[in-house]
C-alpha positions, 0 to 999 in steps of 0.5 A: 427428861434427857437420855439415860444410858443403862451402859456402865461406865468405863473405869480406866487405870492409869496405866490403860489410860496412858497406853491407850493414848499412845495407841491412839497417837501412834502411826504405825500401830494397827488402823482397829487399834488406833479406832478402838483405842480412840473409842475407848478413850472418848466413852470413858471420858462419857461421851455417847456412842452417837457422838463417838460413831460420828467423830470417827466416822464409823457406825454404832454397832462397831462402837458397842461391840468394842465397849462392850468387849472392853467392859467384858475383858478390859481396856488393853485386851479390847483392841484386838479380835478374839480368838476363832474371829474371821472365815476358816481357812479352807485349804486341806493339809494335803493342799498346804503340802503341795504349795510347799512342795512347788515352792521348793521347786524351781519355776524353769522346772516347770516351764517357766523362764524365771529361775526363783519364783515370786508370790504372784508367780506361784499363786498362779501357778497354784491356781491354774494346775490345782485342780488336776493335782486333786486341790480344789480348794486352792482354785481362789488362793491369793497371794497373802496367802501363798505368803503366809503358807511359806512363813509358816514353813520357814521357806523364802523361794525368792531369795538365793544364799549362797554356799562354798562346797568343799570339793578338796577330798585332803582339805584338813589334811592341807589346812593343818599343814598350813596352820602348822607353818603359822604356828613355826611363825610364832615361834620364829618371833619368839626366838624358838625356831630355825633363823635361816628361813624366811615364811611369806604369804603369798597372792596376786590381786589381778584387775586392779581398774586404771580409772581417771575422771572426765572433770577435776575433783572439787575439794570441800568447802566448810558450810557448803559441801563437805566431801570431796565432789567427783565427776560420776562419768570416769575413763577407764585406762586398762588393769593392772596385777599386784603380785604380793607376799607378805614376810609373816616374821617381819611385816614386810611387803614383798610386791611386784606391779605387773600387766598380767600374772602369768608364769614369767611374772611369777617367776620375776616375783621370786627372782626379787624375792630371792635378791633379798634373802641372804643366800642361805635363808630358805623361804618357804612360800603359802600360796594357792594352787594357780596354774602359773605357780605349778607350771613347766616355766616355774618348776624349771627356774625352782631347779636352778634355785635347789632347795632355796623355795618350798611351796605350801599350797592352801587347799582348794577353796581355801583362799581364807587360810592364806594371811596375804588376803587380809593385806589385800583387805587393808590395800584396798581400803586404804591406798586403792578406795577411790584412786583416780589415775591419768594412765596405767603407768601413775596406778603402777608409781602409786602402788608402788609408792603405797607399798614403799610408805608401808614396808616404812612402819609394817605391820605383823599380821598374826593367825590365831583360827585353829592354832590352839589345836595343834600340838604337834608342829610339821 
């Protein structure tokens, strides 16, 4: 008479059928998902648990067990471990709190040469001192679970971001006066405000790389490749600066190629800038506070131009108030991005000629951050 088994059959919906399926199917669901999931599948179809242990190369106890929970809880609950399964965590919540407490500290404050720690590192160092710190508890601990103790507090030791502090006590106060010249913009193209003044945004981008290439680009070629090929060793030549301010009523690029960006520099810049106004246009100039632009030489040219130039510094670690900084942006993905040049002389023509073909069609750049919130315009 053959095997009658007593076990009740398992009555799959369609629904179970086909997530089991998927499950079984999958290779990137858990490894006991897939095994139960696969378990399941055969025994509803009446396969016997010798036949279902030996295709998945497993044993009969574990085969019953997950029918069994399937039987009990369902097809889909089955796959994973009941709540309370696997050993007990042993360490102590006074233990838990110290491994927060060293993770929060820097491994070179400790004896350490590495300034961040890294789980093998601190799981260590948890295991060598825990004992005299009173946590015996921790003297097997592991890396996964130094792991888990820090995502469960949210902590990521191994890991920097970085923060800007705002160390200028008057950062309001200046970012106001600067949003309140952006305001006089707008209504200078609006036909509201003064005619006679000229407002530019100003910057230099120093360390702009004379790189020239050690073989001749290839051009693409349909089918074959289809970017530009490119030599990996290149020459360096040296660096340039570009002096720029940007006139925020016109669109207009006021820019000066320059080996370096002292104060003799800055002052060529504004003798060009000062032959291109009409002599009774004031200009009023937002810029940063480098030395060059506060220095001996500056402010003895400034006396021999009397209220020609106004300054209107940004506050320290302000840079993102001045607009100029968005042009340099835009610059740097278009005419510089992956520029190769024979000599520093071609970077400067090239520049230039960049600068030329955009004061062609110049583009007005508009500050929008904050202008809402004044009523008042300095």
């Amino acid at each position: 008479m053959p095997f009658q088994s007593v076990r009740a059959s398992l009555v799959l919906s369609s629904v179970d059928q086909n997530r089991l399926e998927e499950i079984a199917r999958s290779r990137t669901e858990p490894k006991q998902a897939i095994e139960r999931s696969r378990i399941l599948l055969a025994y509803a179809q009446g396969v016997s648990v010798s036949e279902i242990a030996r295709a998945q190369r497993t044993n009969r106890p574990r085969v019953e067990r997950t029918i069994e929970k399937a039987l009990q809880l369902g097809a889909i609950p089955a796959l994973l471990d009941l709540s309370g399964r696997g050993r007990k965590p042993e360490e102590t919540p006074e233990a838990i709190a110290w491994v927060v407490s060293l993770a929060c500290q820097k491994p070179k404050d400790l004896g350490y040469a590495s300034e961040l720690w890294t789980t093998a590192l601190l799981a260590q160092h948890i295991r060598d001192h825990c004992l005299k710190a009173g946590h015996p508890s921790l003297q097997k601990l592991a890396r996964g679970t130094v792991s888990k103790i820090l995502a469960g507090h949210q902590l990521r030791p191994h890991k920097v971001r970085y923060y800007l502090e705002r160390r200028d006590p008057d950062f309001e106060a200046k970012m106001m006066q600067v949003l309140c010249v952006y305001r006089q913009v707008e209504l200078l193209r609006n036909g509201d405000g003064e005619s006679d003044i000229a407002i530019l945004s100003y910057d230099e981008k120093p360390g702009i790389q004379a790189i020239g290439t050690t073989g001749p680009d290839l051009p693409p070629v349909p089918s074959v490749h289809p970017t530009h090929a490119r030599e990996f060793e290149y020459v360096r030549h040296g660096t340039l600066s570009l002096l720029a301010g940007i006139d925020l009523s016109t669109g207009h690029v006021h820019g000066l190629v320059t080996e370096r960006h002292r104060s003799r520099e800055f002052i060529e810049f504004l003798r060009m800038v000062d032959s291109y106004y009409p002599d009774e246009t004031r200009i009023r100039v937002i810029l940063d506070n480098h030395s060059a632009h506060v220095s001996k030489e500056t402010r003895a040219f400034l006396t021999t131009r009397p209220n020609r130039f106004e300054f209107i510094f940004t506050p320290k670690h302000g840079s993102w108030l001045n607009l100029i900084e968005t042009f340099f942006s835009k610059l740097a993905r278009s005419i510089l991005r992956g520029i190769r040049v024979e000599s520093k002389e071609e970077l400067k023509n090239r520049i230039e000629l960049g600068l030329r073909e955009l004061n062609e069609t110049p583009v007005i750049f508009r500050w929008k951050y904050k202008l809402d919130e004044l009523s008042v315009v300095g």
